[in-house]
Every structure is written in structure tokens, then in C-alpha cells.
C-alpha positions as CSV (number, residue, x, y, z in Angstrom):
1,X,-30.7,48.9,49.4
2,X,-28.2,46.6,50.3
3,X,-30.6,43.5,49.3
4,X,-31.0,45.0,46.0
5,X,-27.3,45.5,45.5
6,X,-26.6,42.0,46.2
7,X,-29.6,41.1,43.7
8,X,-27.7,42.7,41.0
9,X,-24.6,41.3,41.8
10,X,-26.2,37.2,41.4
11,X,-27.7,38.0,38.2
12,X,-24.5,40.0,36.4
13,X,-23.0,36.8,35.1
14,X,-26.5,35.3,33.4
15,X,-26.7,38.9,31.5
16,X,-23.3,38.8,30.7
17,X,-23.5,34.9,29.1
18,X,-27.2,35.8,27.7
19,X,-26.2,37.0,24.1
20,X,-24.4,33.3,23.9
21,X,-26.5,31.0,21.9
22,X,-27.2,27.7,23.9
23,X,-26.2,25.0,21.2
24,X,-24.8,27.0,19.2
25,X,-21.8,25.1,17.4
26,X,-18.1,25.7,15.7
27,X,-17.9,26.2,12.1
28,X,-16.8,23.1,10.5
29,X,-13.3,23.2,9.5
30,X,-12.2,23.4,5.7
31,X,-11.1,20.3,4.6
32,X,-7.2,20.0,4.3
33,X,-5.7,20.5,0.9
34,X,-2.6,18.4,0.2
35,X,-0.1,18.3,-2.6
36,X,-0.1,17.7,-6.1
37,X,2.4,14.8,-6.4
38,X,3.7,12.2,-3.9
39,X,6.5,9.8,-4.5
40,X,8.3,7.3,-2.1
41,X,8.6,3.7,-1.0
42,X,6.7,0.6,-0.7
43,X,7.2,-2.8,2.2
44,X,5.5,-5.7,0.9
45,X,4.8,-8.4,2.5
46,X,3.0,-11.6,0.7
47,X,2.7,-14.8,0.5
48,X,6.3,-15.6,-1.4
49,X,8.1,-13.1,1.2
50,X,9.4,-10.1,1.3
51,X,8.9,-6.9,-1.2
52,X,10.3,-3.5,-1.9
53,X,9.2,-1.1,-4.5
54,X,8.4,2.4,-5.2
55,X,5.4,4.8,-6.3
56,X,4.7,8.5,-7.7
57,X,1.2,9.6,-7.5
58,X,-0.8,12.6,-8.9
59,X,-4.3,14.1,-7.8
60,X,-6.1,14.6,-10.5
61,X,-9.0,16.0,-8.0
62,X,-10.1,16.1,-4.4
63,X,-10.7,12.4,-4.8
64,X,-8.8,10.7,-8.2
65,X,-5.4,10.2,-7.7
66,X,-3.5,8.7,-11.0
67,X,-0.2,6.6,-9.8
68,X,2.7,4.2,-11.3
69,X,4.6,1.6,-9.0
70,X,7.1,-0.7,-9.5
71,X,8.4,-3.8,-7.1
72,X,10.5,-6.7,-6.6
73,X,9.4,-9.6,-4.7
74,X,10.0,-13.4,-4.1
75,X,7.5,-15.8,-5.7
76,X,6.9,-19.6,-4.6
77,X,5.3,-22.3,-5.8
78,X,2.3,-23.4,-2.9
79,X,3.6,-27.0,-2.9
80,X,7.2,-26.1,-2.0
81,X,8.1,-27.0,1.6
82,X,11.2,-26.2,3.3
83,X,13.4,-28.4,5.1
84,X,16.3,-27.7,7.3
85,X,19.1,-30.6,7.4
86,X,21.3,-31.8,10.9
87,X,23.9,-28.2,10.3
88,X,20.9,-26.3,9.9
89,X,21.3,-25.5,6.3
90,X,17.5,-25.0,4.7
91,X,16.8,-26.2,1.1
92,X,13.5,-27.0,-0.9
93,X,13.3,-30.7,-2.2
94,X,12.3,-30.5,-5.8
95,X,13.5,-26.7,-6.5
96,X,14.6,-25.7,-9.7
97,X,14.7,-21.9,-10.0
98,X,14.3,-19.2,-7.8
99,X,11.6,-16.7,-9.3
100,X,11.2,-12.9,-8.7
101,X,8.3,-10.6,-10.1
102,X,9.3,-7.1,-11.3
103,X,6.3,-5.7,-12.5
104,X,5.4,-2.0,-13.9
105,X,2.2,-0.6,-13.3
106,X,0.1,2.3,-13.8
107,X,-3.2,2.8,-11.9
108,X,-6.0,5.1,-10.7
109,X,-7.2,5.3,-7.4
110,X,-10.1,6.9,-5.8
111,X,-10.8,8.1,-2.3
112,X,-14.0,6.9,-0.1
113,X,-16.1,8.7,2.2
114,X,-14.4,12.1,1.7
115,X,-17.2,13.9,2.8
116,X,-17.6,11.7,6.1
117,X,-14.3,11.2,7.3
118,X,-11.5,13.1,8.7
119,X,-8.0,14.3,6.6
120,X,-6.2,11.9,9.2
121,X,-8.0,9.0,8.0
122,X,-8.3,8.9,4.2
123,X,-9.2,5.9,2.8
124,X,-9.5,4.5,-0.8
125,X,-10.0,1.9,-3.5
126,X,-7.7,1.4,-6.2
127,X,-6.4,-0.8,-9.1
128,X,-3.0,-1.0,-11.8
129,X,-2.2,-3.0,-14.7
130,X,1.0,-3.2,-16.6
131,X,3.9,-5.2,-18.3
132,X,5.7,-7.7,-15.4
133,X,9.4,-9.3,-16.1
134,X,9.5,-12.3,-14.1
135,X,13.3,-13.4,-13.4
136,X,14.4,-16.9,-12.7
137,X,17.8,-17.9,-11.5
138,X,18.9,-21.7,-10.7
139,X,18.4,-22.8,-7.2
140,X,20.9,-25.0,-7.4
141,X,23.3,-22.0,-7.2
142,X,24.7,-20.0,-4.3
143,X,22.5,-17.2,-4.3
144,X,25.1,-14.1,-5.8
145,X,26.5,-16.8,-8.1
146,X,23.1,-17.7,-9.6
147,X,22.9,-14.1,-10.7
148,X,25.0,-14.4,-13.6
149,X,22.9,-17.0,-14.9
150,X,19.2,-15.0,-14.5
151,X,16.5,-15.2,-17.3
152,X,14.1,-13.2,-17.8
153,X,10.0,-14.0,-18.8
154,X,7.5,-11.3,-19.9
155,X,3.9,-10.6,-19.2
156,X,1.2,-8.7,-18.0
157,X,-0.3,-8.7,-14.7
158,X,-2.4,-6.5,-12.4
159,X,-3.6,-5.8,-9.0
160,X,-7.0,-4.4,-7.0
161,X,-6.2,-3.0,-3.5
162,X,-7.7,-1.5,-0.4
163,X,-6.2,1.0,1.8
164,X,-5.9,4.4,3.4
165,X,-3.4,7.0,3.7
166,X,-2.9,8.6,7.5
167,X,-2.3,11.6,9.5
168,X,-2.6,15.6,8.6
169,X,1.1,16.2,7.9
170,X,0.9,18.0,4.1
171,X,4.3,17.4,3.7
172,X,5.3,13.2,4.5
173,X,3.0,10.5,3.6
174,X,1.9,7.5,5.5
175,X,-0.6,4.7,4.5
176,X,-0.9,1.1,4.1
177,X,-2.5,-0.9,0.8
178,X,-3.7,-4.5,1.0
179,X,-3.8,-6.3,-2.5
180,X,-4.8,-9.1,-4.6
181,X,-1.9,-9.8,-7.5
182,X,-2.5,-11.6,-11.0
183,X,0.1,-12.2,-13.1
184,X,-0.5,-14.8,-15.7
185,X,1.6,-16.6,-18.3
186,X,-0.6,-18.4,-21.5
187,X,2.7,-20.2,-22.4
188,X,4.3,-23.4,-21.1
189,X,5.0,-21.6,-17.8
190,X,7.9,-20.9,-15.0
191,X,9.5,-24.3,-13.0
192,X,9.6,-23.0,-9.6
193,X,9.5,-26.9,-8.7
194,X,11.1,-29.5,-11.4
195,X,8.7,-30.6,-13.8
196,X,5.4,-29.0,-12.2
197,X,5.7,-25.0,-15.2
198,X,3.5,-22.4,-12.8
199,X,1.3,-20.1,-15.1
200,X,-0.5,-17.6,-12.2
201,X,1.6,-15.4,-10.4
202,X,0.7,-13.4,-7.4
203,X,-1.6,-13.2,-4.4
204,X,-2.1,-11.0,-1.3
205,X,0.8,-8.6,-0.8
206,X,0.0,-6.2,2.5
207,X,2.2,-2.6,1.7
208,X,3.4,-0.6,3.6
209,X,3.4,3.1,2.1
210,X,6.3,6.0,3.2
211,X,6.9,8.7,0.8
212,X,7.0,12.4,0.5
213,X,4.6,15.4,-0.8
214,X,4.8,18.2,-3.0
């Protein structure tokens, strides 16, 4: 009896774990549905220095998203070189004006893979065009001072980009954007260097993306 007893004692667990399916796997989770609207600030950082701007964005779907930015950044002339004298003052031989893009674009941008990937890990394709004011001030000048003698230059310009927006968080946004800039002139041009007008604007600008959802 006592055999038999212990019997039933080894094989309580197995009928007790039986009913659970071997392989038998979670539900997959719903995907995450995020706000509307986004808006907050860009960090660029490109080949002519440093950028800041600012973005608002609007899902049109799951996957379109229909957005405006705006920037400022520093554009240079590839041929400039910097020097820096015996007090360790820098200057540019040849400089005429400094020049600073302030363009205004609107854009659509689509997300990739959203069926393959993760929320955290969102990434997309996307491209802008719009009206660009490109100031000049003279380099001769301190840089404050030169500001009262600014000029401003109008055009249009564009960009494609690359990128992906991060995390789960529904309610702060977090991404990064690498893009190709072209602004072009079909007049005489912009003197970044004295006697040598610049007509293409622009180049590879990595951004930085920090914002807010709603």
C-alpha cells in the first residue's frame, strides 16, 4: 500500500502540469499607439558647424507622419582654412561674409518595417522642401557688431533623411535624423570667400531630435 501511495505521490506534479500545452506561446502584444502631434527641438551637427532648430509633426496614420522644421546653422565655403596667429586669435584668409541658412520646410515622413520591429525602435524615411533665407554678415566685423549690417538672400532648398525615433515613452520623444541638404541659388551667388559667389548650399547635417507628445 505504502508503494502505491508513494506512486501517486511522483506522478501528482506531471497531472497537475499536463493540461499545459508544450510550446505553446504568449499572445503577441498590441502594438503601442502614440500621439497625434509632436513638437520640440532639433541639434545639428554638419559640415559648416553647429545647428539648432525646431519641428511639429502629425500622424496622418500608423505609418505617415506630415511635419514642418525650421533651423539655423553656419555655412562654409570647402576651400576656407582656418588659421590661428602667435595670441591665438583664429581668422580665415580670404573671408568676406559669414553666411547662415534659415530655411522653412514642410515634409512627409514614413515609417519602415512597422510590422517587424519593436515600438522602441521605430525607424523611417523622410524628405522636406521649402523657402530658405540665407543671411550674410561681414567677416570683417566683430561678430555682435556685424549684426547690424546682415543681408538677407532668398531660395528654395530641400533635404532627404534617414532616421528613427526611440523608446516606448508615449509621452517624450527621442530620435536622431541623418540628412543630405540642397539649397541652391541660380543667381550670381553668396561670397563666403572674396571673389570665389557659392551657388549650392548644404550637405550632411546629423540631428539630434528631443520633443514632446500629445
Amino acid at each position: 500500500m505504502k508503494k502505491y501511495f508513494l506512486l501517486a505521490i511522483l506522478f501528482l506534479p506531471v497531472n497537475i502540469l499536463f493540461p499545459q500545452t508544450i510550446g505553446e506561446r504568449a499572445p503577441d502584444r498590441e502594438p503601442l499607439v502614440f500621439p497625434t502631434n509632436a513638437y520640440g527641438a532639433d541639434l545639428m551637427f554638419g559640415e559648416g558647424g553647429f545647428g539648432l532648430g525646431g519641428f511639429y509633426r502629425n500622424n496622418l496614420n500608423s505609418t505617415l507622419t506630415l511635419f514642418t522644421d525650421m533651423s539655423i546653422s553656419e555655412a562654409k565655403d570647402e576651400n576656407e582654412f582656418e588659421y590661428v596667429d602667435y595670441w591665438g586669435r583664429s581668422y580665415t584668409v580670404g573671408k568676406k561674409n559669414r553666411i547662415f541658412l534659415l530655411p522653412f520646410f514642410a515634409g512627409l515622413q514614413s515609417r519602415l518595417f512597422a510590422n517587424d520591429l519593436g515600438d522602441n525602435f521605430r525607424p523611417y524615411i523622410n524628405f522636406a522642401v521649402g523657402p530658405t533665407m540665407v543671411v550674410t554678415t561681414p567677416y570683417e566685423r566683430e561678430f555682435f557688431n556685424s549684426l547690424k549690417y546682415a543681408q538677407a538672400n532668398y531660395t528654395f532648398g530641400g533635404y532627404i533623411g534617414f532616421g528613427a525615433n526611440f523608446g516606448i515613452d508615449q509621452k517624450h520623444l527621442a530620435g536622431i535624423n541623418i540628412r543630405y541638404y540642397v539649397i541652391q541659388f541660380f543667381n550670381h551667388g553668396i561670397e563666403s570667400l572674396e571673389g570665389k559667389p557659392k551657388k549650392s548650399f548644404g550637405g550632411f547635417f546629423i540631428t539630434l531630435n528631443i520633443g514632446s507628445m500629445y
